[in-house]
N, C-alpha and C positions, 0 to 999 in steps of 0.2 A: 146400365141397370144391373142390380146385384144378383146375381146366379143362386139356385135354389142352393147348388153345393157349396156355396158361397155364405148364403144362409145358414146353414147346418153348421156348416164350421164356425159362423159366429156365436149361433147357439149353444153348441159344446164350451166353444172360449168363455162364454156366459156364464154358462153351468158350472164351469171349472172354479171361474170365478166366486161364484153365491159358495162354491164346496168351501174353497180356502179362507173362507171369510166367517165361516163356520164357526160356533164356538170346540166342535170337536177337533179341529184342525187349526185353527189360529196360532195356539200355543207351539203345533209340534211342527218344526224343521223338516223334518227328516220325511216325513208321510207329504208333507208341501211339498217339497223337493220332487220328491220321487213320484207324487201325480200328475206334475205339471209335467213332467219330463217325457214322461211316456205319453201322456195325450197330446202332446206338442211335435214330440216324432211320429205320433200316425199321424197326424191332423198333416203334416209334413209331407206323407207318402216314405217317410225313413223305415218303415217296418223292421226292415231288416237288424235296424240297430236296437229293436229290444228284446235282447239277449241278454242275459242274468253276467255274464261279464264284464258286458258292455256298459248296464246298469251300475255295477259295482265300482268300476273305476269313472263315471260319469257323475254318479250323483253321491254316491258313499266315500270316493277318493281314495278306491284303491289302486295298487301302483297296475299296469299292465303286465299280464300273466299271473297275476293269483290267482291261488287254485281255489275256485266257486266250490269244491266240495268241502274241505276243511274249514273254509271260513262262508256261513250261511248267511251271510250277511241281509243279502240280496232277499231270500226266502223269507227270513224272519219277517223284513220289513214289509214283505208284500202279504202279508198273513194280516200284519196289524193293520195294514192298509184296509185290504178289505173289511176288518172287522169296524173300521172309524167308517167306510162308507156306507155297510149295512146301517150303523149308529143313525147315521146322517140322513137315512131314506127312511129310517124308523120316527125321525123325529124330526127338525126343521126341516127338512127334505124332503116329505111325505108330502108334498104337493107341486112339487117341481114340475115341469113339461117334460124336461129330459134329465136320462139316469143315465150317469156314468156306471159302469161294472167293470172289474177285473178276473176274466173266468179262472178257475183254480187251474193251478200246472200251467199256467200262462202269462207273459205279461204285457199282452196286448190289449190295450182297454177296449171295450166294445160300448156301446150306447145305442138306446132303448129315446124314440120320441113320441110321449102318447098327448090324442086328440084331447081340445079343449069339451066344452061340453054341446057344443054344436059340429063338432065333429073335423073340427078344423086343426091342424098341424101348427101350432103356435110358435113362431121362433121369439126369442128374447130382442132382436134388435126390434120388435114391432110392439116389444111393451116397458116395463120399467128401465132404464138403465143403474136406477139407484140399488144396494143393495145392505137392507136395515136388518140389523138384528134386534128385537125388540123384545124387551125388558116390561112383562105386564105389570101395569099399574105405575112404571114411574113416570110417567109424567104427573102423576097426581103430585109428587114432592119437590120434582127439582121440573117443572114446567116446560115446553116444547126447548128440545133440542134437535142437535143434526148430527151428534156422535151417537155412537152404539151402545156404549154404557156409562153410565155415570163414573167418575172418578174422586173421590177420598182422600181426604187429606185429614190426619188428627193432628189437631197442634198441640205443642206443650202443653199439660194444665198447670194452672196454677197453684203454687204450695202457698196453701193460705194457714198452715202449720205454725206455732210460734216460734218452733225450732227450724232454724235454716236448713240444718242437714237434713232434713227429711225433702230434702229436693228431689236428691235419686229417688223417692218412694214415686211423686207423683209423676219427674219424667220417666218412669221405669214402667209404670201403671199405664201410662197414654204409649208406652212401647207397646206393652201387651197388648193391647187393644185393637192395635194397628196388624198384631202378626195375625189377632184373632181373625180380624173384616180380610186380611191379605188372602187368606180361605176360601172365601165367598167367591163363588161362581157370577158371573156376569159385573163383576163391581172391580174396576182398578184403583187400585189403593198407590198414594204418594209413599212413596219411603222416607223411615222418620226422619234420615240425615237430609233431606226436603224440607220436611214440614220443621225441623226443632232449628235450622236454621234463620227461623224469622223469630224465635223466641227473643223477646223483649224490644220486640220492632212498636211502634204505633201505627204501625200498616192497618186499615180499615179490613173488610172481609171482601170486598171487591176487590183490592190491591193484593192481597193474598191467593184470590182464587186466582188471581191474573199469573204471580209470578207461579205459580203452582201447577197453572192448569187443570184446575178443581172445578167442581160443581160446585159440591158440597163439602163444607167445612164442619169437622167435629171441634166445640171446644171445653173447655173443663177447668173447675177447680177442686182440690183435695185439700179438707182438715183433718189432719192426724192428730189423734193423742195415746196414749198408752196404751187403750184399748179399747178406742173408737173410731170410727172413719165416718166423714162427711165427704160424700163428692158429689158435686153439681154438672150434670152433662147436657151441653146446647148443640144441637144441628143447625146449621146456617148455610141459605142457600147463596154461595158466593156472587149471583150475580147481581144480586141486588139488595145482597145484607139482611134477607127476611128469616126470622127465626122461623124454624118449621117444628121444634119439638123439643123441650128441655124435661128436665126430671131428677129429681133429687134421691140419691143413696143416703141414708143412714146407717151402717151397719157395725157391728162386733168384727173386731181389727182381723181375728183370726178367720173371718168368713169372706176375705176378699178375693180368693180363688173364685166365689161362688158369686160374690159382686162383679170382678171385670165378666166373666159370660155370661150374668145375667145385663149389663152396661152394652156387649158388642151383638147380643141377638136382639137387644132393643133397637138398636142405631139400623140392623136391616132389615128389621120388622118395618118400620117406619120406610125402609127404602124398597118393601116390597118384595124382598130379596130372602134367600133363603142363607146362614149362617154355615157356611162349610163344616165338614169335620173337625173336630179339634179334641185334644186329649189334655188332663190338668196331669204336669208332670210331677207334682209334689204335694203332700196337704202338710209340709213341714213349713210355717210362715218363715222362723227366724232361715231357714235354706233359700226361700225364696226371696227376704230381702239382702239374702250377699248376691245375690244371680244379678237382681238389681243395680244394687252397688257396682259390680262386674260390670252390665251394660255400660250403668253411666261413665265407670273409666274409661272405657273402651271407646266409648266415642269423644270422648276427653282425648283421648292419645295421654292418660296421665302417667307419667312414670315409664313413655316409651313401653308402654302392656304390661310392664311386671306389675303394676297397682291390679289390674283386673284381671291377670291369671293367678292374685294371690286371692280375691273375692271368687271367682269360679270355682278352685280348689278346695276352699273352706265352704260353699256349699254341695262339692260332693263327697266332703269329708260326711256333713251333715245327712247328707242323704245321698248314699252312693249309688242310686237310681235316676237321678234325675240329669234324664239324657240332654237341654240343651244347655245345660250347664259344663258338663264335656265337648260338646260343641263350641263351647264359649271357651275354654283352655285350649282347642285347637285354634281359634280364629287367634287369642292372643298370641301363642306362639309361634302362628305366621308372620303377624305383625312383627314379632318381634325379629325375627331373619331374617326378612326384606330388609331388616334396618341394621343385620349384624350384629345384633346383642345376641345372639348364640350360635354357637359354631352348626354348620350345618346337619350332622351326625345325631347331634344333641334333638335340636328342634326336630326333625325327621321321626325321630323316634316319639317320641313325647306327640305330637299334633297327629301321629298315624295312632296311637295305642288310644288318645282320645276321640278320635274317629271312629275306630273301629267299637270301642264301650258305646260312645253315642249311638249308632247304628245296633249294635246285638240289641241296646234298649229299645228303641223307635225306631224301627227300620224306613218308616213316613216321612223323617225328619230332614224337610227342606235343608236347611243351612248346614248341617252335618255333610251331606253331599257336595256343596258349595266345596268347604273347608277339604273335602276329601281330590275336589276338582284341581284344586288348587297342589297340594302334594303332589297328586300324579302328574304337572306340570314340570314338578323338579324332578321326576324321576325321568322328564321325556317321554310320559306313558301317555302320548296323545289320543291316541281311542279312547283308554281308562278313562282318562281328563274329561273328553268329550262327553262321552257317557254319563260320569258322574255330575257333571256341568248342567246336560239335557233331562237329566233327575231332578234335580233341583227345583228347575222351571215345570217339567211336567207336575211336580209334588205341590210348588206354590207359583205360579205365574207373573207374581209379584214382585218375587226376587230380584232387584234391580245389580245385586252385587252375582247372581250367577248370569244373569244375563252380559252386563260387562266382561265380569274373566271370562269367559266364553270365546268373546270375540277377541278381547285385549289379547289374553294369555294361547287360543289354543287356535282360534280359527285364522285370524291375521299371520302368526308365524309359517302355519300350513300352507298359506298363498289363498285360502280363501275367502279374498279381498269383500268379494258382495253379502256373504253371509256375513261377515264381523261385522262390516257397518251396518249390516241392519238391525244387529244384537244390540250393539252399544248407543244406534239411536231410542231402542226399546226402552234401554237400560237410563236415557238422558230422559225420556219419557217418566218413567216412574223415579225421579231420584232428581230432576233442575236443577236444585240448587247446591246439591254436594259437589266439594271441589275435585276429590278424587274421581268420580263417576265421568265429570266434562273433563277433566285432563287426560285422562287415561282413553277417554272416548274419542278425545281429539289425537293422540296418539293413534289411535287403531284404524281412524280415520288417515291421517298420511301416511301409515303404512299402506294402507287401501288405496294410496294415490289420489283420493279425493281432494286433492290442494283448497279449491274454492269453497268446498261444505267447511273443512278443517279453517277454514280463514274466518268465513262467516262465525262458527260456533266460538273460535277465539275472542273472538271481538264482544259476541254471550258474555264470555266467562268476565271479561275484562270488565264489562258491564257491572258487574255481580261482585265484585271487589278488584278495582284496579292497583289496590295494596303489594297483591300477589304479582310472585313476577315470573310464576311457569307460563299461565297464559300468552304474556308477551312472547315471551322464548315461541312458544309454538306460534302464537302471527306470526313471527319474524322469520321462523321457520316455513312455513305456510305460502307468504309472500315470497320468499326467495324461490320455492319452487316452482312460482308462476315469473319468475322473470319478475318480479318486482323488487329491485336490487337496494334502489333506493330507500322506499317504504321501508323495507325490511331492516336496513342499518338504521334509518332513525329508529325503530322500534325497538332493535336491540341497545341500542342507548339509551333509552328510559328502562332496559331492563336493569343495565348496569347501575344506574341512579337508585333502583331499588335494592340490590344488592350491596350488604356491610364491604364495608372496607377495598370498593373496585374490584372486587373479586369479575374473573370472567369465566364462565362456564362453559365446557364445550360446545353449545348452540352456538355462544358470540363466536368462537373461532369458524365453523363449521356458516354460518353466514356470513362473517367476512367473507373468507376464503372464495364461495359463488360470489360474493360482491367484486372479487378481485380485490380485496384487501388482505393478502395473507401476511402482511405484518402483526395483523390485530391476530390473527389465531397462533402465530408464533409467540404473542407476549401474552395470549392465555396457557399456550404450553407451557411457558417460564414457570407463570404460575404454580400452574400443576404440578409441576418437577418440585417444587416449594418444599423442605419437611413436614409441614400438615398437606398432605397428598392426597386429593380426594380419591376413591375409587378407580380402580382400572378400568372401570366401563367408561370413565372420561375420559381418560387418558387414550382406548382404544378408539371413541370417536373420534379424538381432535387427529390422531395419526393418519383416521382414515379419510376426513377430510381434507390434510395435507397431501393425501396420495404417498403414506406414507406406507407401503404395504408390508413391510418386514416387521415393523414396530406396530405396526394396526396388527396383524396376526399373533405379533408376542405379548399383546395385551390381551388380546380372544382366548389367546390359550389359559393365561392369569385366572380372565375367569372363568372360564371351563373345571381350572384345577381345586375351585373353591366355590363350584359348585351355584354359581349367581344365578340366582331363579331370572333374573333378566336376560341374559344372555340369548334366549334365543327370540326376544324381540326386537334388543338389539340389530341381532345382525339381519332383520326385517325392515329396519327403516331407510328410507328413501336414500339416508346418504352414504349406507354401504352397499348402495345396488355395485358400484363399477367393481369392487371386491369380487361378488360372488361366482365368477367365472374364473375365480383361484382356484386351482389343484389343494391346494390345501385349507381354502375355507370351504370345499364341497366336501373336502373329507371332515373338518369341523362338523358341519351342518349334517354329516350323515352319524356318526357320532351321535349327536343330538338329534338323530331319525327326524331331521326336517325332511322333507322333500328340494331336489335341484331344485 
């Protein structure tokens, strides 16, 4: 039979529960972390272990012996703490059985259990176990569900324009739309690189909501002419294809700032929902259709990003105010160093001086922070990063590209394994069907050691275009690290079939090699030694998985000395664990202020 102290402590873990499940708490890490952490060592009888030090290198990951006074880490966070659970008892909370509290100057949580209305001490295992957050009025639109809040998805509209180029207008139009509703409090919104991925599919709306994970689907078409606009906008409930609300724009071409947020508080009107904050950052049209244009390069990959930081540029030539259009010249000239079209010094300056314009104009502006997250990764500024990363998603929730780099880039390198995969599954959540979101998450994922999730999700991706051949590479990777030696070499044999010209990539050596075939990773070396030489970060794996540890560290160094924003994911992944108990790749990695 359950003991009353037995009871209580279910109660609290209950309570603990409905807090994190909160909409004030969902989004944030860091306030999760640190409430679950200290109510879990009282509930323990650990008292003794909550200690602002103890706290700091436990839940915040500082190293042991920093000094709690210079750095308030600890303090800060228990401040904001408390203020999310006054929120939380101010408002969904307000009728709880039991209250958590954090007394000030302390951080040992205390809890308060008050009588039902007959007087009775209610514990949670003797009533619901479910725990709803509920959204008034929606089931009127999208009818009984069993998730928490509806999810969005805007597809492409169609340019029914007689002119082709005005394509960018209307997928640029169905972007904005999409950043507007990404605003919206209780509503998760698909990312466009999701939803523009089915453009020109015959997928019905059931098929869509399916690969999507949608409720409801927005869809649309745009007539442009010189100086008129026709857009037609439909809600459609994906489970059954039922139209729930259409509506016709007519308007004068230069009033279309005033059309998409008169178009996105209609779509959460109808959902019941209330339209976030949002700011119009230009009333210059001709500024706003290069931003446009910009977008649509950008996710084009056209011109390797010089096509879209020459449209970003030329819109804040036009309007030197308009902050995500600086944001938009940073993302490009990220892009464009991940891939080498610009020496590092170069890019560094340029993506930091448009970051910083971004921010003095909008200091709100989600994706500015992203792009800022991301710099401070090449500087090794991994708190910065963090920070600017947990900006982002605090600013917009939706951000399926800070939620990735987050774990991709800052949490997985750090070693912490459980926060990144549960970033980058967020991030596969809002964002299915992009290929960089599931590769990069499948990465972050077997740096996390998760072999099995990282196999299942491959096998996703491969689903979703088996054209591609990083997928394989990571099954094949995946499987080798469960001892599936076999699997894994045929798999890496269909990778090479998709690859020009037999090329073999580090992965195939680096699979052999566990397979016991290190002939196959030696005549991918050959390869590589080739005059077209791919990157040193190939060349440092296949060494390291020869066990070649002179030449694995003279390649680390290569990229250390040029600065490889990969570098210190590299040296995170599973196949340079036997490495890192070198003398000289801890001093590496300290260098690059990773942690042993």
């Amino acid at each position: 039979m359950q003991q009353p102290n037995d009871a209580k402590a279910d109660a609290v873990r209950e309570e603990l529960d409905r807090i994190l499940a909160s909409p004030g708490f969902v989004r944030n890490e860091r306030s999760c972390s640190f409430l679950r952490f200290i109510v879990d060592r009282k509930l323990e009888g650990k008292i003794t272990e909550l200690k602002e030090s103890v706290i700091g290198i436990e839940v915040f990951s500082r190293k042991p012996g920093y000094d709690t006074h210079s750095d308030p880490v600890v303090r800060m966070e228990a401040s904001r703490l408390r203020a999310r659970l006054s929120e939380y008892y101010a408002g969904p909370g307000a009728n709880d059985l039991v209250r958590i509290e954090i007394p000030k100057g302390a951080y040992v949580p205390q809890w308060q259990v008050r009588a039902d209305k007959e007087g009775r001490r209610i514990w949670p295992r003797l009533a619901t176990a479910a725990v709803t957050l509920v959204v008034v009025g929606i089931a009127v639109i999208i009818g009984t569900r069993t998730s928490t809040k509806p999810t969005i998805a805007v597809l492409p509209f169609l340019n029914l324009s007689s002119d082709s180029d005005n394509e960018y207008f209307s997928t640029g139009l169905a972007d904005e739309i999409t950043g507007l509703l990404s605003l919206t409090e209780g509503l998760d919104v698909i990312a466009r690189s999701s939803s523009f991925a089915l453009k020109d599919t015959k997928l019905d709306a059931r098929e869509i909501g399916k690969r999507l994970n949608a409720t409801v689907l927005v869809e649309g078409s745009v007539q442009k002419s010189s100086d008129r606009l026709k857009i037609i906008i439909q809600l459609i409930r994906a489970a059954d294809a039922k139209h729930l609300w259409s509506k016709t724009y007519e308007r004068d071409a230069r009033d279309v700032f005033v059309t998409q947020e008169e178009i996105a508080a209609s779509i959460v009107s109808e959902l019941r929902l209330k339209l976030g904050g949002w700011r119009r950052y230009t009333e210059d049209p001709q500024a706003f259709e290069l931003y446009l244009r910009g977008r649509h390069a950008y996710d084009r990959g056209e011109g390797g990003g010089r096509r879209a930081l020459q449209f970003f540029e030329q819109a804040t030539a036009r309007d030197a105010s308009y902050a995500p259009a600086y944001a938009g010249i940073a993302n490009a000239v990220l892009f464009m160093q991940m891939r080498r079209q610009l020496p590092y010094d170069e890019a560094h300056r340029r993506a930091t001086a448009a970051v910083e314009r971004a921010l003095d104009l909008d200091p709100t502006l989600s994706e500015a922070y992203t792009a800022l997250g991301e710099i401070k990764t090449w500087e090794y500024a991994w708190l910065e990063a963090e920070r600017a990363f947990q900006r982002a998603i605090e600013l917009n929730p939706n951000d399926a590209r800070a939620h990735l780099n987050i774990g991709y880039f800052v949490l997985a390198p750090l070693g912490r394994s459980e926060e990144a995969a549960r970033e980058v599954r967020r991030a596969v959540i809002l964002d299915p069907l992009s290929y960089e979101t599931n590769e990069e998450g499948l990465m972050t994922l077997l740096m996390s050691g998760l072999y099995r999730e990282a196999e299942d999700g491959a096998r996703k991706a491969i689903a979703l275009d088996a054209r591609r051949f990083s997928p394989h590479q990571l099954l094949a990777r995946a499987l080798s690290f469960q001892d599936k030696h076999v699997e894994a070499m045929e798999t890496i044999r269909a990778v090479q079939r998709l690859l020009p010209g037999g090329v073999r990539g580090w992965q195939t050596g680096c699979v052999a090699v566990r397979a016991g075939r290190r002939d196959e990773a030696l005549e991918a070396l050959q390869q590589n030694d080739a005059p077209a030489a791919p990157p040193n970060r190939r060349l440092f794996m296949l060494y390291t998985c020869l066990g070649d540890k002179g030449r694995a560290l003279e390649y680390a160094e290569k990229m250390f000395a040029e600065r490889d924003p990969l570098l210190p994911t590299f040296l995170t992944y599973p196949e340079t664990a036997w490495l890192r108990a070198d003398t000289e790749l801890t001093a590496l990695r300290h260098r690059l202020a990773l942690p042993k």
